[in-house]
C-alpha atoms as an extended CHARMM CRD file, in Angstrom:
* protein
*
       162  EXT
         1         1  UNK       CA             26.1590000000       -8.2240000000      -20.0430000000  PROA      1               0.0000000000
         2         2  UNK       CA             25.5720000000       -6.4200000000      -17.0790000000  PROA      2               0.0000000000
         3         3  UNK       CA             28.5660000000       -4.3460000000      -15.5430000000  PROA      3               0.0000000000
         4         4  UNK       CA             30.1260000000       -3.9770000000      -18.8670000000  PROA      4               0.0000000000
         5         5  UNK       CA             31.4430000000       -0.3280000000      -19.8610000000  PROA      5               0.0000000000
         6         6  UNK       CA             28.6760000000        1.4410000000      -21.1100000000  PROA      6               0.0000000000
         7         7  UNK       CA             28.7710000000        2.9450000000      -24.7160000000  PROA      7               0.0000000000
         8         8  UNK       CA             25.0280000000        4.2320000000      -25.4730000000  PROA      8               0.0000000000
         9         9  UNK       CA             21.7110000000        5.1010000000      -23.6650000000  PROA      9               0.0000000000
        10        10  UNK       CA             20.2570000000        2.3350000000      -24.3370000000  PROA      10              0.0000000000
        11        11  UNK       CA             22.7040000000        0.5620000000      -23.1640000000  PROA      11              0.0000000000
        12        12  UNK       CA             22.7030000000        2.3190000000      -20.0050000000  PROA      12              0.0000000000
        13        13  UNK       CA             19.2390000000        1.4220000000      -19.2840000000  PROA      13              0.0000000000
        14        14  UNK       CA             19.7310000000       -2.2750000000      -20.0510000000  PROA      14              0.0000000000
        15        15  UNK       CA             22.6850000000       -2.6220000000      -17.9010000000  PROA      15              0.0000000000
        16        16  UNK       CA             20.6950000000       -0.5480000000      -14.8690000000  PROA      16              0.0000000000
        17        17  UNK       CA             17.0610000000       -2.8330000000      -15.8570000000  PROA      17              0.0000000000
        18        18  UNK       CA             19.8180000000       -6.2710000000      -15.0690000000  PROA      18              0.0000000000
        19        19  UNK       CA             21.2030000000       -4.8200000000      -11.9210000000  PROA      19              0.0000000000
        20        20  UNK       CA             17.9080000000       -3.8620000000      -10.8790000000  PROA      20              0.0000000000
        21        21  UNK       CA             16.2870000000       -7.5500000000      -10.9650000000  PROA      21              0.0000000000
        22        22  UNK       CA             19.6820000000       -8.8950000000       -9.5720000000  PROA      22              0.0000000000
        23        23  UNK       CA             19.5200000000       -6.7760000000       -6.5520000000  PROA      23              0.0000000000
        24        24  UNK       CA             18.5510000000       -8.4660000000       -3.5370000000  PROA      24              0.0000000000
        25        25  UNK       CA             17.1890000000       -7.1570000000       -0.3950000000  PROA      25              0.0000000000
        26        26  UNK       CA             21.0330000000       -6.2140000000        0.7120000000  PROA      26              0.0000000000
        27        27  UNK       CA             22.2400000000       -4.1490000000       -2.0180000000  PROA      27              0.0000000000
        28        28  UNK       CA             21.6850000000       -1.0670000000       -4.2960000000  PROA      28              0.0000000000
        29        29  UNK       CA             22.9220000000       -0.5300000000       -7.8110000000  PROA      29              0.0000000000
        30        30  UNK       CA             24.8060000000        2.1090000000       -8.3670000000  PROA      30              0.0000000000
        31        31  UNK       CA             26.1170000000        4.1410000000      -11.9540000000  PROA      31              0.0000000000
        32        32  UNK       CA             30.1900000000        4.3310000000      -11.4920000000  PROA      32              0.0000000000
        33        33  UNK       CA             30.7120000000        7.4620000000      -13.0360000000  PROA      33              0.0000000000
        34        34  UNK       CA             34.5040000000        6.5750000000      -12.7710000000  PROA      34              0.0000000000
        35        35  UNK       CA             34.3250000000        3.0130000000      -14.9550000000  PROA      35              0.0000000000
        36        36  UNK       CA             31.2910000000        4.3940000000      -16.5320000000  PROA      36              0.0000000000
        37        37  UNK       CA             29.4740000000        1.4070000000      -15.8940000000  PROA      37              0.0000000000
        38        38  UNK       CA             26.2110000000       -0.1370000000      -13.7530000000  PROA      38              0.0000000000
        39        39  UNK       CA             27.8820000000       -1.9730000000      -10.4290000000  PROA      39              0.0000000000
        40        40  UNK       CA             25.7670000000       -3.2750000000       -7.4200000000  PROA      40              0.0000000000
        41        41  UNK       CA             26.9340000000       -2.4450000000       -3.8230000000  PROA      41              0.0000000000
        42        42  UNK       CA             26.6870000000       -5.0280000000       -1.2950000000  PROA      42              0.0000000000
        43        43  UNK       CA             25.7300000000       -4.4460000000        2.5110000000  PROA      43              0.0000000000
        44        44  UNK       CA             28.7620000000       -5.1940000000        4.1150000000  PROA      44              0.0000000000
        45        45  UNK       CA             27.1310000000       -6.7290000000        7.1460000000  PROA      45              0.0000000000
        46        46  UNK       CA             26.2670000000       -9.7640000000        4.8560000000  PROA      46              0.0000000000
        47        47  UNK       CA             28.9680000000      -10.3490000000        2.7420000000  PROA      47              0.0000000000
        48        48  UNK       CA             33.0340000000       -9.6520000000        3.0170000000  PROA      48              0.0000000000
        49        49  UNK       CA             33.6460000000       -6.0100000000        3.2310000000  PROA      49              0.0000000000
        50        50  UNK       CA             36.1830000000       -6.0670000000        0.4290000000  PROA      50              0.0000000000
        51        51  UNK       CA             33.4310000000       -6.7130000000       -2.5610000000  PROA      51              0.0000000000
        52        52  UNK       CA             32.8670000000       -3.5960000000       -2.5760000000  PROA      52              0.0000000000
        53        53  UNK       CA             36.2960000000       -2.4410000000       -2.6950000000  PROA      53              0.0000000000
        54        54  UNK       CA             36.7090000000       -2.1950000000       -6.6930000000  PROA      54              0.0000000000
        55        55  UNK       CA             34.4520000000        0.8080000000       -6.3840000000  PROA      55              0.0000000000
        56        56  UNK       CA             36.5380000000        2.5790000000       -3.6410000000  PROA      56              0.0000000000
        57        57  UNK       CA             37.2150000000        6.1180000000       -4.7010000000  PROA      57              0.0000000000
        58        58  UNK       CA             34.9170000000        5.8990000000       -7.3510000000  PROA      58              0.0000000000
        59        59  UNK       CA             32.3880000000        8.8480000000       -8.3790000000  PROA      59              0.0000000000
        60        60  UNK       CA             28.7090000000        6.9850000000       -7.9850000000  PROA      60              0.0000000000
        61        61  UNK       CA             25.1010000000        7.9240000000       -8.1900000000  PROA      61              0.0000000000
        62        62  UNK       CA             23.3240000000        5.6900000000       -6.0300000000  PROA      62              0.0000000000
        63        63  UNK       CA             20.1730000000        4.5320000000       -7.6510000000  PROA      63              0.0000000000
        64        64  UNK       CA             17.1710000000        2.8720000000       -5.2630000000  PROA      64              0.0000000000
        65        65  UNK       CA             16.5040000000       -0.8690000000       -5.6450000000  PROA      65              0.0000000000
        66        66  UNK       CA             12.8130000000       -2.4740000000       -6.8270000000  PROA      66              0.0000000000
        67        67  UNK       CA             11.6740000000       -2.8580000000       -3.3600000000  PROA      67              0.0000000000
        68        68  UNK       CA              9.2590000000       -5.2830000000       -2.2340000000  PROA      68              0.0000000000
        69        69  UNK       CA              6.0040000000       -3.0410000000       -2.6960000000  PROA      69              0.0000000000
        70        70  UNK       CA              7.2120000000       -1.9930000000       -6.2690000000  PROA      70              0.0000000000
        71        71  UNK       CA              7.4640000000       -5.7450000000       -7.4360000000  PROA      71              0.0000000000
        72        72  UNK       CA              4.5450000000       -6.7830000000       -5.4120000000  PROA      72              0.0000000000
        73        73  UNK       CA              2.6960000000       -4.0400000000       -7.8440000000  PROA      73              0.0000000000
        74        74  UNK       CA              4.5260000000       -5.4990000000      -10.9120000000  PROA      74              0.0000000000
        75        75  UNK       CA              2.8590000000       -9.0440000000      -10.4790000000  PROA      75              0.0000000000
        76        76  UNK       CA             -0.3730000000       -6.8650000000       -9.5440000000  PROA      76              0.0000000000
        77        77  UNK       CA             -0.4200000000       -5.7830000000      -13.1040000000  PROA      77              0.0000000000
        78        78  UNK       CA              0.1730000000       -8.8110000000      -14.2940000000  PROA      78              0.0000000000
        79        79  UNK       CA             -2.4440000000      -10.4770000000      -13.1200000000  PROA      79              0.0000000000
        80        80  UNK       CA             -5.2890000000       -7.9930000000      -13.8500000000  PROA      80              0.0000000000
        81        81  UNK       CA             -3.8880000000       -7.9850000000      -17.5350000000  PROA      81              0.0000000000
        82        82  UNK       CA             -4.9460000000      -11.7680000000      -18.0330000000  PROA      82              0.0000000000
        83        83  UNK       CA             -7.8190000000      -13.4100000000      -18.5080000000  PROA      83              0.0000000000
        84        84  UNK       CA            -10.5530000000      -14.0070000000      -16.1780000000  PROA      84              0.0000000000
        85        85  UNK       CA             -9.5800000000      -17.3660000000      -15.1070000000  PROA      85              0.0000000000
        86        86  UNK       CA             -5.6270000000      -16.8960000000      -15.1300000000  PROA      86              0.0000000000
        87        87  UNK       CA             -6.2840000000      -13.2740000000      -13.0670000000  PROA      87              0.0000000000
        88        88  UNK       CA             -8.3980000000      -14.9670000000      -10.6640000000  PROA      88              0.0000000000
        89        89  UNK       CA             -6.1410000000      -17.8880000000       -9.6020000000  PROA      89              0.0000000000
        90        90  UNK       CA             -3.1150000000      -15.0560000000       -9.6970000000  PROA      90              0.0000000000
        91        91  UNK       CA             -4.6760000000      -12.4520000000       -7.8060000000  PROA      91              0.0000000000
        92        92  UNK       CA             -6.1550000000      -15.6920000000       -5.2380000000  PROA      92              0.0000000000
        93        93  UNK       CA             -1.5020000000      -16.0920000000       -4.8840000000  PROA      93              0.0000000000
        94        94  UNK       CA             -0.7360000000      -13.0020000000       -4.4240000000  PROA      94              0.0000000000
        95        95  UNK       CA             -3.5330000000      -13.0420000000       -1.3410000000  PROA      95              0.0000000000
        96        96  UNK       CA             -2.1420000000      -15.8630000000        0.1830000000  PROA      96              0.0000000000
        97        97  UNK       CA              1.1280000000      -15.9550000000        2.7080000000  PROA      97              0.0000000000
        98        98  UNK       CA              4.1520000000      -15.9330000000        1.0930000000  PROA      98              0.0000000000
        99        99  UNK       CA              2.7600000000      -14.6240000000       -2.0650000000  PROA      99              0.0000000000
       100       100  UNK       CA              6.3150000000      -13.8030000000       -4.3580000000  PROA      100             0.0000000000
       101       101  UNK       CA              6.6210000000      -17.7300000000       -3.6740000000  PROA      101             0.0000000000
       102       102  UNK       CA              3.0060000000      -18.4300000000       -4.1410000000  PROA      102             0.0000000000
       103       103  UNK       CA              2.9330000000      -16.4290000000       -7.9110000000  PROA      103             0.0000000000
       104       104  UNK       CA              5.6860000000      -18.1140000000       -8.8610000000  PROA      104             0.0000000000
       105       105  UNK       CA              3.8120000000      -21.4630000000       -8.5340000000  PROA      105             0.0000000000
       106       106  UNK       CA              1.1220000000      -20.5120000000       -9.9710000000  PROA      106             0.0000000000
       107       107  UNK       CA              2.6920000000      -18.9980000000      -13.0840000000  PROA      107             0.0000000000
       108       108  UNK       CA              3.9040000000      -22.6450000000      -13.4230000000  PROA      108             0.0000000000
       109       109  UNK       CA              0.4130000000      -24.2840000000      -12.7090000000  PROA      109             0.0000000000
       110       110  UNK       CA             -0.7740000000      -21.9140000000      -15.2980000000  PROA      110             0.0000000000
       111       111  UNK       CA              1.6790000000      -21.9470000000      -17.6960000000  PROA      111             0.0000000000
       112       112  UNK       CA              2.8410000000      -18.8520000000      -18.3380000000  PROA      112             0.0000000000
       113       113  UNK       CA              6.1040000000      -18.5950000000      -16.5750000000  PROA      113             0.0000000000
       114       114  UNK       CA              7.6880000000      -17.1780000000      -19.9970000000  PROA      114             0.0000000000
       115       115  UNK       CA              5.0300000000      -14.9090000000      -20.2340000000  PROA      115             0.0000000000
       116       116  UNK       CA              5.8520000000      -12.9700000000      -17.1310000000  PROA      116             0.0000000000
       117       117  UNK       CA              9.5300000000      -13.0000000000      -17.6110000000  PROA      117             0.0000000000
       118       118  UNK       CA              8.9900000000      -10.4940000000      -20.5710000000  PROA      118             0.0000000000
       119       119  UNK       CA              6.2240000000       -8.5840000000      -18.6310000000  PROA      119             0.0000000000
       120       120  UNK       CA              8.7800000000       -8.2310000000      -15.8090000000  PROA      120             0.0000000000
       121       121  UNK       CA             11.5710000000       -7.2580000000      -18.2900000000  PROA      121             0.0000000000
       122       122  UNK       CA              9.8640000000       -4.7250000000      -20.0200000000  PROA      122             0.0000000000
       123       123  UNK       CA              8.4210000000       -2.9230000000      -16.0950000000  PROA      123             0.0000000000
       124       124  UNK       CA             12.0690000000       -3.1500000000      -15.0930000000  PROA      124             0.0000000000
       125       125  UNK       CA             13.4570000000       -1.7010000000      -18.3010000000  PROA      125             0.0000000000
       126       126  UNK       CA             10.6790000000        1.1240000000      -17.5160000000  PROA      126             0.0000000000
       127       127  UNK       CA             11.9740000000        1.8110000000      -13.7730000000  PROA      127             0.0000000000
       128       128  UNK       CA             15.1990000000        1.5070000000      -15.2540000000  PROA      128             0.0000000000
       129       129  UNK       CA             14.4570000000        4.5430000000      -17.6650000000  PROA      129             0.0000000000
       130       130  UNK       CA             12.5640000000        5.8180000000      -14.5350000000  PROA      130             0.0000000000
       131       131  UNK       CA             15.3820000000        5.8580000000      -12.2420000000  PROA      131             0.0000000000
       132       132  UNK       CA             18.1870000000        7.5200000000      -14.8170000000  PROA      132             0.0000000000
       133       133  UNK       CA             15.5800000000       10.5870000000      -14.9970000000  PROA      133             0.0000000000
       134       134  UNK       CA             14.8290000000       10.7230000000      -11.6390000000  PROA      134             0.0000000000
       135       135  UNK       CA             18.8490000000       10.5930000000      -10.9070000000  PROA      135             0.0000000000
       136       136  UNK       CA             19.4880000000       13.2100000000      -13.4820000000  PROA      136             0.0000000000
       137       137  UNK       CA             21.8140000000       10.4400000000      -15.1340000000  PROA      137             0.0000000000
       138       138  UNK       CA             22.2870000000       10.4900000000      -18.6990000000  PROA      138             0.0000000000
       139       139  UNK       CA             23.9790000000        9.5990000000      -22.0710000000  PROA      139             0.0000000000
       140       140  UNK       CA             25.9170000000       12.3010000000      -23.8560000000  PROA      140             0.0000000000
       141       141  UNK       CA             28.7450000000       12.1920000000      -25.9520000000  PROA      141             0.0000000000
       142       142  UNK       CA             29.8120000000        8.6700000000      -25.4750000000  PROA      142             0.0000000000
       143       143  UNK       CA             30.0310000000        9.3950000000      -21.7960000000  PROA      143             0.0000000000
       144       144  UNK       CA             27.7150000000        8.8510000000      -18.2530000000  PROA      144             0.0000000000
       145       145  UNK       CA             27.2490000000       11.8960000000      -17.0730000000  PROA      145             0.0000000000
       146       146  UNK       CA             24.9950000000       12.9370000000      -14.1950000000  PROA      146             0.0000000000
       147       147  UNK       CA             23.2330000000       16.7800000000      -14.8590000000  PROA      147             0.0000000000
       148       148  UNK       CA             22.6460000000       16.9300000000      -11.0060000000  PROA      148             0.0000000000
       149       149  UNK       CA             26.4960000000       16.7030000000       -8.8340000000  PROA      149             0.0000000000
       150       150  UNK       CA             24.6480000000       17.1530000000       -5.3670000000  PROA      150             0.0000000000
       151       151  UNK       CA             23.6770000000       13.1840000000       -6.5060000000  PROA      151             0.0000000000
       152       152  UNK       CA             27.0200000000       12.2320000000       -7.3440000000  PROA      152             0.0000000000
       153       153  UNK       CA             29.2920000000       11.0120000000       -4.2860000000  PROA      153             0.0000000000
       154       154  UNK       CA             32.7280000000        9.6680000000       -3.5800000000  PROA      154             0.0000000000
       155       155  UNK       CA             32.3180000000        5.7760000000       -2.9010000000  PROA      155             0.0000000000
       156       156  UNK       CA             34.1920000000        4.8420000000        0.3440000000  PROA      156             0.0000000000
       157       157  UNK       CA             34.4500000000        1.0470000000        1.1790000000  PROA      157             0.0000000000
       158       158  UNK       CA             35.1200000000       -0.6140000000        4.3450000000  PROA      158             0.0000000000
       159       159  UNK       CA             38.0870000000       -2.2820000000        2.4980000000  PROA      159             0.0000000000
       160       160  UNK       CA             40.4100000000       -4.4970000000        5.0100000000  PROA      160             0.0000000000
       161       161  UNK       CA             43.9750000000       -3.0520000000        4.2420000000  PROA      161             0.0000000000
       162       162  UNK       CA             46.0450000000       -5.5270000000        4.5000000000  PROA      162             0.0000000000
């Protein structure tokens, strides 16, 4: 279950691969180095300042979000790996306006709505593993530890005090 304390690598890249596809367009995952587990910061400007405050203090390495280019390439892939017909009517989706929408219905029309679930899981779980390298974080002794510290930074919330 995502945001649970972390106790292997693989692990680790399961928990960032969840936060990853929950992330919306307001919010980054981060690894708490302090909890030593995967959170999810929230833009403040969209939701109540203090949801981020369990992470206040906290050692974090920010990791960047599937963006809208990355998952746009994702369904992409998806569609070139199926057969003629099924790529066709994809590919005609992900041409049209609205096209995240539009693939969606058309995974339905087609059928294969399960099928790209566990496409999508496995990419994720990729730019998951991607990410960790990329961040320099890692899995060692039954601890998160980051190999780089000019990545890891002091999380400071704009907490209400009360």
């Amino acid at each position: 279950m995502y945001g649970d304390k972390i106790d292997s690598k693989d692990k680790l890249a399961m928990e960032l691969c969840e936060a990853l596809d929950i992330c919306a367009e307001n919010s980054y995952p981060v690894i708490d180095l302090t909890d030593q587990k995967v959170s999810i910061v929230f833009d403040s400007a969209y939701v109540d300042p203090d949801v981020n405050e369990g992470l206040h203090g906290h050692e974090v390495v920010d990791v960047d979000p599937v963006d809208s280019h990355e998952g746009f390439r994702i369904m992409e892939n998806f569609a070139m790996s199926r057969s003629d017909e099924q790529a066709r009517r994809l590919a005609r989706a992900l041409s049209m306006k609205h096209p995240f929408k539009r693939f969606r219905m058309a995974l339905a029309d087609i059928g294969i709505t399960d099928e790209w679930y566990t496409y999508k899981a496995e990419e994720y779980l990729w730019l998951a593993k991607e990410r960790l390298e990329w961040s320099s974080v890692d899995f060692v002794d039954g601890r998160i530890v980051c190999g780089d510290r000019k990545k890891i930074r002091t999380y400071l919330c704009e907490c209400v005090d009360d």
